[in-house]
N, C-alpha and C positions, 0 to 999 in steps of 0.2 A: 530470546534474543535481547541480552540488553547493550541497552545506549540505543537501540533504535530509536528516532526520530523523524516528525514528518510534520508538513505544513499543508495548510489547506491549499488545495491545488496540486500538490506533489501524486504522481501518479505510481502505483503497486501492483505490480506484477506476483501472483501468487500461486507458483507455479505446482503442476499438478501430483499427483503425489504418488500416480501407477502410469504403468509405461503405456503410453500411448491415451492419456488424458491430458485435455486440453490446459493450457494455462489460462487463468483468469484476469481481466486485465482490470482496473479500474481508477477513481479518484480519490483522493481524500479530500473528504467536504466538511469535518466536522474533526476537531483534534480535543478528545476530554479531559489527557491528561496535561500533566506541569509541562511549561516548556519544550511540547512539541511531543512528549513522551504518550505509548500508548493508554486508553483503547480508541482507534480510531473510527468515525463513519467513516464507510467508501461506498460511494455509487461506483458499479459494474458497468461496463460496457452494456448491458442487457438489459440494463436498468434497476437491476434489484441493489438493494440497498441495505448495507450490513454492517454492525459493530463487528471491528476488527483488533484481535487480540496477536496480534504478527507473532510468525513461528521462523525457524530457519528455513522455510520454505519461499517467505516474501518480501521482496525485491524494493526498494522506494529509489524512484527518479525522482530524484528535488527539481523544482521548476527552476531554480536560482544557476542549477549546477551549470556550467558552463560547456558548450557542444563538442561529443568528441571529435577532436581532428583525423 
């Protein structure tokens, strides 16, 4: 995925990848690469907490973005 970007706070959705597997929801706590670019930390809903290397599987809501109407 490039030009993906994300900011700490920004939350990822990382959707599952066989039919009828759960999507995984989480945050970005920690951004390692340049300007926003990956590999990301995310804490999980669940609590687990992982280096995240985004595929075309996952989703980023920017905290900034503004609410859809």
């Amino acid at each position: 995925m490039i030009g993906v970007k994300a900011s700490v706070g920004d939350k990822v959705i990382i959707r599952g990848k066989h039919l009828g597997e759960a999507d995984r929801h989480g945050e970005v706590i920690e951004v390692r690469g340049q300007d926003g670019a990956p590999p990301w930390t995310i804490k999980f809903d669940d609590g687990h907490e992982s280096l995240c290397f985004p595929g075309p599987d996952c989703v980023v809501e920017h905290k900034d973005a503004p609410a859809p109407s």
